[in-house]
N, CA, C and O atoms as a DFTB+ gen file, in Angstrom:
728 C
 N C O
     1  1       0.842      -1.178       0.000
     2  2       0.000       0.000       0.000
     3  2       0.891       1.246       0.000
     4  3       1.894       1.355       0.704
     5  1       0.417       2.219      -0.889
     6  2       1.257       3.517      -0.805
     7  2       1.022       4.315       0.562
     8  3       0.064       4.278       1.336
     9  1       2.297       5.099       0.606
    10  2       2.129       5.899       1.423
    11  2       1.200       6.742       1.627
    12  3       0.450       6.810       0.653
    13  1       0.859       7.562       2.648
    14  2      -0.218       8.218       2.531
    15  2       0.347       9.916       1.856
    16  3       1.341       9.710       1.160
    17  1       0.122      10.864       1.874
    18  2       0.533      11.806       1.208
    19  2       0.312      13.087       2.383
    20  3      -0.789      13.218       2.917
    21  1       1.168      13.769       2.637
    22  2       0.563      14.663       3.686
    23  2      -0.635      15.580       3.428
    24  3      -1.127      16.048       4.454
    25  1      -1.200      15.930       2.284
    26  2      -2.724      16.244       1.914
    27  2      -3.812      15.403       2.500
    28  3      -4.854      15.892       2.934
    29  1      -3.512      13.976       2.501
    30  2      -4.305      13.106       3.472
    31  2      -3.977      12.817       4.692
    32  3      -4.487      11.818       5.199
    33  1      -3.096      13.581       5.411
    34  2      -3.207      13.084       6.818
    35  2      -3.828      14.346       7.348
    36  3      -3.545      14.782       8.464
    37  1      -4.743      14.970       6.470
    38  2      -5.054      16.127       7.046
    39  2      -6.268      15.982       7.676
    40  3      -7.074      16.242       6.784
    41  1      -7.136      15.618       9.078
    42  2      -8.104      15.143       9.562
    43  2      -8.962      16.189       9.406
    44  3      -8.389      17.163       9.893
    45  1     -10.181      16.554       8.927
    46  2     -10.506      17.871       8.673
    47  2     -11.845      17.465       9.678
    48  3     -12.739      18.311       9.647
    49  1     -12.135      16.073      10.717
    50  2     -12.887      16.738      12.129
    51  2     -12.323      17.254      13.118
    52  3     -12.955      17.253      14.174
    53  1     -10.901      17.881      13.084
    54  2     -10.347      18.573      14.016
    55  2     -10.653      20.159      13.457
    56  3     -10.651      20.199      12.227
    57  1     -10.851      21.145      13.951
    58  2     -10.730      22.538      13.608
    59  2      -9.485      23.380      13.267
    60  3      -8.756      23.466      14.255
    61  1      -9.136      23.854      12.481
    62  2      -7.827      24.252      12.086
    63  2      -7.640      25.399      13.256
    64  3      -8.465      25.906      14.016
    65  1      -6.302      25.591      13.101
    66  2      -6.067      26.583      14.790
    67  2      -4.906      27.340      13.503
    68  3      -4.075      26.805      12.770
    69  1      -5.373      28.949      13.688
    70  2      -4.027      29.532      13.145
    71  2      -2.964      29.756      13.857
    72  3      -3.056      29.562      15.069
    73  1      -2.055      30.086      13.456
    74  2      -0.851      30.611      14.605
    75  2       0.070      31.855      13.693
    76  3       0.454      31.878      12.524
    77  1       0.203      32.822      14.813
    78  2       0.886      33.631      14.580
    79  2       2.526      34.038      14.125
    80  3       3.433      34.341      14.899
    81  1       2.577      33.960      12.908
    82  2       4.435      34.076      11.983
    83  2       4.877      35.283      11.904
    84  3       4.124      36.240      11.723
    85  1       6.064      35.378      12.023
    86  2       6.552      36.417      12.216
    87  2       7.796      35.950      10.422
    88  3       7.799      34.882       9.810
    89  1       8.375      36.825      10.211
    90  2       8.745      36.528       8.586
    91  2      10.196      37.449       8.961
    92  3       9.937      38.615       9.258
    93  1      11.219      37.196       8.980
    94  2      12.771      37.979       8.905
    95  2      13.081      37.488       7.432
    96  3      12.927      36.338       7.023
    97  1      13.481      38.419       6.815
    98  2      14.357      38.559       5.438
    99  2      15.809      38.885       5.806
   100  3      16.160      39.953       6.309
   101  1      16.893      37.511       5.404
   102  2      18.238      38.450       6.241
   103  2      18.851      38.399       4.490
   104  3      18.990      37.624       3.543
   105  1      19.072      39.829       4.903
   106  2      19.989      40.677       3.630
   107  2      20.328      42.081       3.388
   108  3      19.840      43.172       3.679
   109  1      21.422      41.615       2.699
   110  2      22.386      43.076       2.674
   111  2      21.871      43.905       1.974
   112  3      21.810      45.090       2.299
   113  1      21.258      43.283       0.536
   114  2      20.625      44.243      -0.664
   115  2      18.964      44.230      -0.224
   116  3      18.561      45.342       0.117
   117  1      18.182      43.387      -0.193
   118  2      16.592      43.308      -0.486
   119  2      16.139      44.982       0.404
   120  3      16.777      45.654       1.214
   121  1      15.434      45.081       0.081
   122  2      14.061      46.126       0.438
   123  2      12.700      45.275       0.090
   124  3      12.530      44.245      -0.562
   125  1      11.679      46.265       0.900
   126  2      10.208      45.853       0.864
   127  2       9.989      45.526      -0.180
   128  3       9.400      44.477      -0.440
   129  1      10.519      46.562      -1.258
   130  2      10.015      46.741      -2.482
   131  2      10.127      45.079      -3.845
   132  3       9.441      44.708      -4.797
   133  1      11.380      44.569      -3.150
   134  2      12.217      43.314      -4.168
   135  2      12.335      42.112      -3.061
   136  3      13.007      41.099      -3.254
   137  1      11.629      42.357      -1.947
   138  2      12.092      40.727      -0.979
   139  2      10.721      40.060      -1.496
   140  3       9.565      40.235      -1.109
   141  1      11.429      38.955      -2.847
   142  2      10.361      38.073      -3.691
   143  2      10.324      37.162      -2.334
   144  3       9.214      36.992      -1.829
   145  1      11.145      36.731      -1.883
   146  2      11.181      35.539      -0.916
   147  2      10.387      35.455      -0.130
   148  3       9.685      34.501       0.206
   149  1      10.481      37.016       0.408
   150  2       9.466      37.003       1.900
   151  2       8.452      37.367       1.504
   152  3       7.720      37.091       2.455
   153  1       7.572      37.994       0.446
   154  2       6.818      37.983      -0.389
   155  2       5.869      36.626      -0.701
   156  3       4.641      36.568      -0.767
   157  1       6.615      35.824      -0.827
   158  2       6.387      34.277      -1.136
   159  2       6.011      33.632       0.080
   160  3       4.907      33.149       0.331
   161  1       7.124      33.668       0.890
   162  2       6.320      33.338       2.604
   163  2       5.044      33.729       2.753
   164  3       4.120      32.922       2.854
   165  1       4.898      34.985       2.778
   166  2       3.780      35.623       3.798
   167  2       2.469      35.392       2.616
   168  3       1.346      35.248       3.100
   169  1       2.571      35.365       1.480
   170  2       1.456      34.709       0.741
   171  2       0.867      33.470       1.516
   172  3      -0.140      33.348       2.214
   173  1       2.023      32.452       1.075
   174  2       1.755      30.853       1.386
   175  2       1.230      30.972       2.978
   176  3       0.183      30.374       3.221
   177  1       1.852      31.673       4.046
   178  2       1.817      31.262       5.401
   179  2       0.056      32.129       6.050
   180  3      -0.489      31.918       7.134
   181  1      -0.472      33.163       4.818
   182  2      -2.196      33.482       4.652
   183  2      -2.905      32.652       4.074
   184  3      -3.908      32.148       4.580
   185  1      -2.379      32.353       2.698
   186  2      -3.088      31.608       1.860
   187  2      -3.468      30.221       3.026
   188  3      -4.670      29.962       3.070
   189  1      -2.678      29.461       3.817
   190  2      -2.636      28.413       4.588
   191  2      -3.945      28.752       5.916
   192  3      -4.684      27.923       6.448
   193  1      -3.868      30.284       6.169
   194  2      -5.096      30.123       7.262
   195  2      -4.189      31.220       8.339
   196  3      -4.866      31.980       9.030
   197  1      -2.725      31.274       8.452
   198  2      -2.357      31.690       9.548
   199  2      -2.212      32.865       9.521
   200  3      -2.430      33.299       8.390
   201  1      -1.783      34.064      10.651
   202  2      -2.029      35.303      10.879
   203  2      -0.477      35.998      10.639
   204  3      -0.033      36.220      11.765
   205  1       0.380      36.367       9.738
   206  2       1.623      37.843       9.988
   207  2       1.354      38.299      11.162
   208  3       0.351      38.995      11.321
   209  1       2.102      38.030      12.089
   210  2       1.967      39.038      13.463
   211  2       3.174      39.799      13.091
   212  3       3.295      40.871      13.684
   213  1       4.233      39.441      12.115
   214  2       5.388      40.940      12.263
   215  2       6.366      40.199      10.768
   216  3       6.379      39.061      10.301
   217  1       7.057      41.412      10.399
   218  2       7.899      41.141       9.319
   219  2       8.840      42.387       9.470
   220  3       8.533      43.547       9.748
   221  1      10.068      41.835       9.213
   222  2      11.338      42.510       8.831
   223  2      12.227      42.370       8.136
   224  3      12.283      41.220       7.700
   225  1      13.525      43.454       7.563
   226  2      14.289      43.022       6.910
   227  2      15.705      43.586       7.535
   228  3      16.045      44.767       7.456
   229  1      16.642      42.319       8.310
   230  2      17.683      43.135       8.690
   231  2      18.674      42.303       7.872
   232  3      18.526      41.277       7.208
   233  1      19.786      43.115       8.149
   234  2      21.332      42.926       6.780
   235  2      21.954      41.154       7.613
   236  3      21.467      40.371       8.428
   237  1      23.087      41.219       6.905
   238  2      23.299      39.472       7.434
   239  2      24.567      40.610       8.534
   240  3      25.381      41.421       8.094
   241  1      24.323      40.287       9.827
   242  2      25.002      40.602      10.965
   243  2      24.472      39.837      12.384
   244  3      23.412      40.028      12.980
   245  1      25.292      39.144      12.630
   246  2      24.802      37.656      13.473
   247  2      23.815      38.112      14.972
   248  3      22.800      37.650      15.493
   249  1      24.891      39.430      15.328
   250  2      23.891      40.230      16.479
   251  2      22.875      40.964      16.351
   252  3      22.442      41.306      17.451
   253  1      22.153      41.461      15.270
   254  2      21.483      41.853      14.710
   255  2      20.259      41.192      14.330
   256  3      19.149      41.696      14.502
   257  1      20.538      39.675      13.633
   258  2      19.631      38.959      13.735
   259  2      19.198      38.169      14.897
   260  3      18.000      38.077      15.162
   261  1      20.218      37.520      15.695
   262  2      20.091      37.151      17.008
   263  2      19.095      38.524      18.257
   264  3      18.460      38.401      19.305
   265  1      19.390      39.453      17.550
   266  2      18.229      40.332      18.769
   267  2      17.005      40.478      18.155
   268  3      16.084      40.983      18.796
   269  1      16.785      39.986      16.597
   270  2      15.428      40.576      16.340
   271  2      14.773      39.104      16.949
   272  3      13.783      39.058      17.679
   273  1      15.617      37.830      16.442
   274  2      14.896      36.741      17.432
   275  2      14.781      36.654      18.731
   276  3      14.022      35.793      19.175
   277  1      15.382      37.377      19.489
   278  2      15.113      37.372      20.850
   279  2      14.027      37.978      21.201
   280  3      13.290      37.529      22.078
   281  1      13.773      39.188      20.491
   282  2      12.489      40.468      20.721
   283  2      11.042      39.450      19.959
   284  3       9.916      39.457      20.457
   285  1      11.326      38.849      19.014
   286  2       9.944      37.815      18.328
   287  2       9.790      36.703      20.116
   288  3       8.946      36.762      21.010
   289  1      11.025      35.828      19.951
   290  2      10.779      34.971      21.005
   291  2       9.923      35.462      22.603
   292  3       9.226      34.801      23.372
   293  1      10.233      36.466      22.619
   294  2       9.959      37.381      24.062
   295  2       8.696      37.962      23.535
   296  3       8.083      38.586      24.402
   297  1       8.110      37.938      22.325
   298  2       6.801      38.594      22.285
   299  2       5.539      37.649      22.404
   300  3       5.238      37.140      21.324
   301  1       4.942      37.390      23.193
   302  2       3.769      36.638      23.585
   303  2       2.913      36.153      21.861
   304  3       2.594      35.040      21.441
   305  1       2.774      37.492      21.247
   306  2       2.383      37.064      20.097
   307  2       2.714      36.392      18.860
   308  3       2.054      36.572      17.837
   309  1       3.404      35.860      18.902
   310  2       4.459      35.459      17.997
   311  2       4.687      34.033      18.199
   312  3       5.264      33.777      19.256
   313  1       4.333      32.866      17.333
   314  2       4.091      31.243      17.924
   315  2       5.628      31.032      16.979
   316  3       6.529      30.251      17.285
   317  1       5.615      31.748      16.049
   318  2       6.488      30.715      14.632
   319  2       7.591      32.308      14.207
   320  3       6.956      33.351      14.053
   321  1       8.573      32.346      14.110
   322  2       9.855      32.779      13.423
   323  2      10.128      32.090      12.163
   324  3      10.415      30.893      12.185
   325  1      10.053      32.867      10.858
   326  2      10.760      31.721       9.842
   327  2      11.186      33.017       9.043
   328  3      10.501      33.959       8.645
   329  1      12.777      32.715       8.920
   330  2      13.515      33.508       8.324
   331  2      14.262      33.179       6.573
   332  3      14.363      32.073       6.041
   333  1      14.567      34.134       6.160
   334  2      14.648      33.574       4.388
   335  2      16.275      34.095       4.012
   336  3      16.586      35.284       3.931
   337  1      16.793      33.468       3.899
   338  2      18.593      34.774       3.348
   339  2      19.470      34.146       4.250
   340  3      18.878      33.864       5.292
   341  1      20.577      33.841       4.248
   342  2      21.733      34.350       4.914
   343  2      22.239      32.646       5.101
   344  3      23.332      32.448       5.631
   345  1      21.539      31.657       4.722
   346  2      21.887      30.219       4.666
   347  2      22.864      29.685       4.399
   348  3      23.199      28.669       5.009
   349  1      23.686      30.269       3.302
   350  2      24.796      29.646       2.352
   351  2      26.480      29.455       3.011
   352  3      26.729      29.300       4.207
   353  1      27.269      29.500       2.154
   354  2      28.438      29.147       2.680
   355  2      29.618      30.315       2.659
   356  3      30.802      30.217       2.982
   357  1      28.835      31.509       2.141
   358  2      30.075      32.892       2.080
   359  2      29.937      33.554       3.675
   360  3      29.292      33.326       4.698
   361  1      30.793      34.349       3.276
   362  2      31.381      35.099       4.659
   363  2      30.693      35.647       5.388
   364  3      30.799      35.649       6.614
   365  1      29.547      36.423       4.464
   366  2      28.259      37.424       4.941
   367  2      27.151      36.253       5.403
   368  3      26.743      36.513       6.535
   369  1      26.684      35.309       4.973
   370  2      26.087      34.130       5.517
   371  2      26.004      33.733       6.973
   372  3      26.657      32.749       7.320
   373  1      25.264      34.396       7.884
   374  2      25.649      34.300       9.358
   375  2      23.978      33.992      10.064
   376  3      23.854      33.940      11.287
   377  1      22.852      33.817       9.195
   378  2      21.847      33.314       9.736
   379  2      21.983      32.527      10.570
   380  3      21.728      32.868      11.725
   381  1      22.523      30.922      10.233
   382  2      22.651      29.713      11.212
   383  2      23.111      29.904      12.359
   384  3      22.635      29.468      13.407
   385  1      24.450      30.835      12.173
   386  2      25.195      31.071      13.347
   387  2      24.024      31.878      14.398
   388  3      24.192      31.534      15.568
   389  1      23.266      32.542      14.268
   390  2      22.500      33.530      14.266
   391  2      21.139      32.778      15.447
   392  3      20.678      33.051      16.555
   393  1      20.968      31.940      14.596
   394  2      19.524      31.212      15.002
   395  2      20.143      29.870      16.019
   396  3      19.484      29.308      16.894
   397  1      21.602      29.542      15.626
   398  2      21.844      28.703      16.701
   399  2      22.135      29.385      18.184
   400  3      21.739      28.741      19.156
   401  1      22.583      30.235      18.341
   402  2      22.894      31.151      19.501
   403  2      21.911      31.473      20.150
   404  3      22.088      31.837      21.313
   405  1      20.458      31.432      19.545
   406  2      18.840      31.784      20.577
   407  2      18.671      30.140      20.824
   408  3      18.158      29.759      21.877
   409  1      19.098      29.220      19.865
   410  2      17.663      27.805      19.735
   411  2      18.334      27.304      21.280
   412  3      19.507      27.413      21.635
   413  1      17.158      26.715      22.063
   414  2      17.218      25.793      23.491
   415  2      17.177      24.429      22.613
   416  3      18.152      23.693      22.766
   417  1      16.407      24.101      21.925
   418  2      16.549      22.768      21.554
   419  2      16.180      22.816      19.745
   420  3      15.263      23.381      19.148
   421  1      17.402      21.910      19.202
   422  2      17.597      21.837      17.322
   423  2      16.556      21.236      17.189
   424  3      16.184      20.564      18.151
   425  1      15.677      21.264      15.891
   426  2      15.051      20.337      15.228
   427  2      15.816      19.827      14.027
   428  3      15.906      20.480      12.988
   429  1      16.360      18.643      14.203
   430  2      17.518      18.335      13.198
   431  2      16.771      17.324      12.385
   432  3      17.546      16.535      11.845
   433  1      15.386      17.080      12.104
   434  2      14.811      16.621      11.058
   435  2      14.139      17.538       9.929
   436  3      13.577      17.221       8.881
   437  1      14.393      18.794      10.514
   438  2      13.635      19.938       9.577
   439  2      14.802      20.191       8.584
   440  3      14.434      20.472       7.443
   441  1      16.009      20.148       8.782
   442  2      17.204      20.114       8.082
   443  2      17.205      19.119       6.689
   444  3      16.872      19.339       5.524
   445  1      17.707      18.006       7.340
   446  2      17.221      16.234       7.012
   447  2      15.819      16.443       5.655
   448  3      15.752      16.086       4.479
   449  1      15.161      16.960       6.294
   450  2      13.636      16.509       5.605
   451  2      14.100      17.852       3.994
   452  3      13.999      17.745       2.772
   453  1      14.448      18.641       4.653
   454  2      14.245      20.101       3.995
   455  2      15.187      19.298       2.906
   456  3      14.622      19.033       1.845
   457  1      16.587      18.871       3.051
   458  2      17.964      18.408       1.814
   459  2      17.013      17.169       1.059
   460  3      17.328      16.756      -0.057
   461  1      16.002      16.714       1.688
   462  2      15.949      15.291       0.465
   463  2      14.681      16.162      -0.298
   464  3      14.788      16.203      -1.523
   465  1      13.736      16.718       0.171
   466  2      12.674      17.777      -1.053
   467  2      13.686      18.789      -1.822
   468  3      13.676      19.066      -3.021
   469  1      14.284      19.114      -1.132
   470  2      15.507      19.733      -2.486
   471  2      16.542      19.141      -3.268
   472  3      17.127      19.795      -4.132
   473  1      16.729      18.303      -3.097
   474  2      17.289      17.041      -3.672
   475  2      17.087      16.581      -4.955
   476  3      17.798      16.428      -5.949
   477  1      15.665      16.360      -4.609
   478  2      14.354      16.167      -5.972
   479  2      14.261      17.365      -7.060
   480  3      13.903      17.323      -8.237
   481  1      14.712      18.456      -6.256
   482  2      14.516      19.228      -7.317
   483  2      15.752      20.070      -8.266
   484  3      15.904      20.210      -9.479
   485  1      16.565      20.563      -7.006
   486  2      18.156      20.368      -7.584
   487  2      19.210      19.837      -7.476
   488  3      20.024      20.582      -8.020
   489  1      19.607      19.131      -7.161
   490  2      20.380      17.687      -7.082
   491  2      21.410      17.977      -6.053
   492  3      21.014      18.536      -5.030
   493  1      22.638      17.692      -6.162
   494  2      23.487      18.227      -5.087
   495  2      23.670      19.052      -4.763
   496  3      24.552      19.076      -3.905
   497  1      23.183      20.067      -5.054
   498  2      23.359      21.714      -5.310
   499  2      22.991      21.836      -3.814
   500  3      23.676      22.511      -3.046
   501  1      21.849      21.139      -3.411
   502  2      21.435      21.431      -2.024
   503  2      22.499      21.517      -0.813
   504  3      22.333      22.161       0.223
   505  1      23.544      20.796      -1.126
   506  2      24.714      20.445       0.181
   507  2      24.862      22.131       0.442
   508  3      25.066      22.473       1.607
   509  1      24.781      23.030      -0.443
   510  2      25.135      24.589       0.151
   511  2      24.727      25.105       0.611
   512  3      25.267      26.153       0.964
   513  1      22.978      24.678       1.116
   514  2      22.022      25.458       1.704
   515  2      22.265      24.646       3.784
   516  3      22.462      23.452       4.010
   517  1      22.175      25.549       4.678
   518  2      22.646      25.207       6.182
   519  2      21.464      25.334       6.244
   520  3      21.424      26.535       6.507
   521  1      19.969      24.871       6.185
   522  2      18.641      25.286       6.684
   523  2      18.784      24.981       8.154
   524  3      19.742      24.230       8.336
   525  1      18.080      25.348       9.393
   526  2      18.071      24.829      10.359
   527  2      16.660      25.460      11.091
   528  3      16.067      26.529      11.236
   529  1      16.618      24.843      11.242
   530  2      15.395      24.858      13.284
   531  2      15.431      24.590      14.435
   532  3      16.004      23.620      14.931
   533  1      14.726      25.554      15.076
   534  2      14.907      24.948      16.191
   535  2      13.926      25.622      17.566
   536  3      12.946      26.175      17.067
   537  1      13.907      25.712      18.764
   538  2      13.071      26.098      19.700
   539  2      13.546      26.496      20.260
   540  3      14.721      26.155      20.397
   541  1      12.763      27.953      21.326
   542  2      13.386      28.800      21.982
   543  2      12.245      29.655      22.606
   544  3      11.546      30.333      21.853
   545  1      11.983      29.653      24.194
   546  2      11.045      30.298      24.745
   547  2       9.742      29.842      24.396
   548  3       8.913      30.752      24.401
   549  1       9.320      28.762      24.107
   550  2       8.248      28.391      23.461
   551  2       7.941      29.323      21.945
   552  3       7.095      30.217      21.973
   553  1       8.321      29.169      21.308
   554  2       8.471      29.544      19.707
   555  2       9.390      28.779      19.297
   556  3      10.490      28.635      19.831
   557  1       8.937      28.176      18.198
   558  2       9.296      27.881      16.417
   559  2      10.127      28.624      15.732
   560  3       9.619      29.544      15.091
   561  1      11.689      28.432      15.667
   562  2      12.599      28.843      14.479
   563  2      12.933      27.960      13.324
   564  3      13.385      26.818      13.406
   565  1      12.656      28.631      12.228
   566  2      12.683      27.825      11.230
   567  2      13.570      29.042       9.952
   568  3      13.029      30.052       9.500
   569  1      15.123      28.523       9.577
   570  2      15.870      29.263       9.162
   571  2      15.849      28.556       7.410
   572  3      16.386      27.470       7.190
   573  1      15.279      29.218       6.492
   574  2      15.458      28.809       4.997
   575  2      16.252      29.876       4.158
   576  3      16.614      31.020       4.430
   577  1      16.389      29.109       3.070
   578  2      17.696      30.027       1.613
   579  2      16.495      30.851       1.569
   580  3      15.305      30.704       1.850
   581  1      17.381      31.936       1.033
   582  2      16.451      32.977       0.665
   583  2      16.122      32.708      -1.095
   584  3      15.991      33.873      -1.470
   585  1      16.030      32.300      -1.673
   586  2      15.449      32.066      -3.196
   587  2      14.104      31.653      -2.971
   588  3      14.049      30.615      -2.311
   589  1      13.189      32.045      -3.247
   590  2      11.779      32.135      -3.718
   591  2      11.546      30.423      -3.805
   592  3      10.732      29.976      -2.996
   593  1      12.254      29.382      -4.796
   594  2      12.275      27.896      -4.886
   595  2      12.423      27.406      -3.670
   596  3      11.545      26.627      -3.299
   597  1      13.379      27.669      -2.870
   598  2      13.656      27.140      -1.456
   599  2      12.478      27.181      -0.404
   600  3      12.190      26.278       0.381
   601  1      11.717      28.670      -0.572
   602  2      11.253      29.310       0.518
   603  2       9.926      28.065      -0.151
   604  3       9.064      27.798       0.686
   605  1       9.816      27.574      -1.117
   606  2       8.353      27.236      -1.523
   607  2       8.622      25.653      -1.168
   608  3       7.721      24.817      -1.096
   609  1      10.073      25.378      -0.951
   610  2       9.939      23.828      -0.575
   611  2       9.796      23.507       0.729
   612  3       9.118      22.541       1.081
   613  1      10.630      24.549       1.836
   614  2       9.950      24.467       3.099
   615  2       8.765      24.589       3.434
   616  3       8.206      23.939       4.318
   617  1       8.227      25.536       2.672
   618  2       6.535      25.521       2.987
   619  2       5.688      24.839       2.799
   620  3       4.756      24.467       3.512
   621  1       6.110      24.529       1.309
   622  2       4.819      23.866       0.888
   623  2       4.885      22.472       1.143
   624  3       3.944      21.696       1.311
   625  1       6.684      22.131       1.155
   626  2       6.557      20.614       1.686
   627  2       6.958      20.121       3.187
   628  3       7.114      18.947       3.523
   629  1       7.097      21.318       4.049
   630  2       7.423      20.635       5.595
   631  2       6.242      21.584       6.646
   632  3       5.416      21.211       7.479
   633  1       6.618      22.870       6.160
   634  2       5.344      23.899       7.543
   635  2       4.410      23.496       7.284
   636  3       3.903      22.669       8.041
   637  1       3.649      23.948       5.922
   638  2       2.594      24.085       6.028
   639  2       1.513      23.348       6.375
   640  3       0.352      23.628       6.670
   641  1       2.410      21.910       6.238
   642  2       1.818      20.398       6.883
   643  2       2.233      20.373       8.405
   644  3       1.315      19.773       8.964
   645  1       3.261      20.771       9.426
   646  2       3.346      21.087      10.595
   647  2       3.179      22.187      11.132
   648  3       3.338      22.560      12.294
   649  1       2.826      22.728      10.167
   650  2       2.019      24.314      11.559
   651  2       0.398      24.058      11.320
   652  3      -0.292      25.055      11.534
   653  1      -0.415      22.674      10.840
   654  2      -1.502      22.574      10.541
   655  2      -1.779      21.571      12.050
   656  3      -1.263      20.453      12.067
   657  1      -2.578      22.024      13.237
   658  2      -2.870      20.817      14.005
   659  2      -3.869      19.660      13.555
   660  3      -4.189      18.751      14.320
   661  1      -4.282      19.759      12.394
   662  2      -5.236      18.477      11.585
   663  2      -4.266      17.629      11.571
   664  3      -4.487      16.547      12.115
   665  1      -2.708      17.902      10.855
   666  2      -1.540      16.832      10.790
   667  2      -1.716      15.845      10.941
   668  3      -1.337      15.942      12.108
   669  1      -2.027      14.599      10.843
   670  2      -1.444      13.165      11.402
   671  2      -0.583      12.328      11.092
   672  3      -0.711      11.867       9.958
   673  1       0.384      11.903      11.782
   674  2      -0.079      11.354      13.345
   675  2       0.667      12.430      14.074
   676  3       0.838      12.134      15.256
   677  1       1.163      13.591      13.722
   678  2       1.378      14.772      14.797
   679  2       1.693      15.629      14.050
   680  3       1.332      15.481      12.882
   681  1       2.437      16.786      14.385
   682  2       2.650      18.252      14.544
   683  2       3.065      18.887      15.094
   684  3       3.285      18.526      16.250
   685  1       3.431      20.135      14.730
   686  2       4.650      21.104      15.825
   687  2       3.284      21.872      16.773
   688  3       3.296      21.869      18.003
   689  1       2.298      22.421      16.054
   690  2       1.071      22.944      16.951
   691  2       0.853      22.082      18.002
   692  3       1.130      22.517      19.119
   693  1       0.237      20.482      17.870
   694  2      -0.192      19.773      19.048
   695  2       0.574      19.727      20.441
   696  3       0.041      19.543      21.536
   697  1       2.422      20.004      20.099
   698  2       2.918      19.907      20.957
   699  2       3.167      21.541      21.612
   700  3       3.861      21.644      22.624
   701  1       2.758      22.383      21.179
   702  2       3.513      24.364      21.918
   703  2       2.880      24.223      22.921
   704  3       3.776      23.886      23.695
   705  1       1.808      24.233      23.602
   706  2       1.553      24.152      25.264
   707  2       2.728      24.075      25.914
   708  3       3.248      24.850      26.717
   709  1       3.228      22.629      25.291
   710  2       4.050      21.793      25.943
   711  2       6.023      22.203      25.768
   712  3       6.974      21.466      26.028
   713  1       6.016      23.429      25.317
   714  2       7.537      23.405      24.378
   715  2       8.129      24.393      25.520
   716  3       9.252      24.785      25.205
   717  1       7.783      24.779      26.463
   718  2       8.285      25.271      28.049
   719  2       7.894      24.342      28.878
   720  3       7.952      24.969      29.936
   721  1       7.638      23.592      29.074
   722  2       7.362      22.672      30.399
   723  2       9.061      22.544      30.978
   724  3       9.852      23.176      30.278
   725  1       9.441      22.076      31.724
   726  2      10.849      22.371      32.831
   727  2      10.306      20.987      33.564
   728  3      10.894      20.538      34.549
């Protein structure tokens, strides 16, 4: 029997629950006017049901991005962080470093999952992209390439199926109550 497809593990007698994203663009060049990427996010992450509680665009500078995640993490409103830019392997590239310095605990299958859907689509090319996730204060970090293709494979093939609590047999929603417990 085939697998099931994550379109069908979608239980639709549960009620969909939105949650609040917050959207960072890290880059040196983009403005409002040309960030296709984050553009592309904040479509997909409405089009899906959920609410923009905040969006920004700061340059690739590791303290810089590390405080705008601290100020999202520390804001009550704010369930999900997902940032677009700064992934790769040059000098200015300091997202990861960035998002590892807030995360309390990695999600090292969002990585994993993210290299084999890009895989499929550009072949080894993917080894250059550092995607990462991870948790912090009860919030969701989720760090993607900034190219418009990338931003549409995390979404469309890992969030938008785990920020949905219909999900089965789980989800990143079913568990946030629970992502501060001590």
């Amino acid at each position: 029997m085939p697998a099931l497809s994550d379109a069908d593990r979608i239980d639709t007698s549960i009620a969909f629950v939105p949650v609040h994203i917050a959207v960072l663009t890290v880059s040196d060049t983009r403005t409002k006017d040309d960030d296709v990427s984050g553009d592309t996010l904040v479509k997909r992450l409405q089009e899906a049901g959920h609410i923009l509680c905040a969006r920004t665009i700061v340059p690739d500078d590791q303290a810089r991005i590390a405080a705008q995640l601290k100020t999202w993490i520390d804001d009550s409103r704010c369930d999900v962080v997902i940032s677009t830019g700064g992934t790769g392997l040059t000098g200015r590239d300091v997202t990861v470093e960035a998002f590892k310095s807030v995360f309390e605990k990695e999600i090292d299958g969002f990585a994993a999952l993210f290299h084999q859907i890009s895989y499929a689509k550009i072949g080894t090319s993917t080894v250059q992209s550092r995607v990462c996730a991870g948790v912090a204060g009860g919030t969701y970090l989720f760090a993607l390439p900034g190219s418009p293709g990338a931003v549409k494979d995390g979404w469309d093939g890992i969030l938008k199926w785990q920020l949905d609590v219909r999900h089965r047999p789980c989800n990143f929603i079913e568990i946030m109550p629970r992502l501060t417990e001590r």
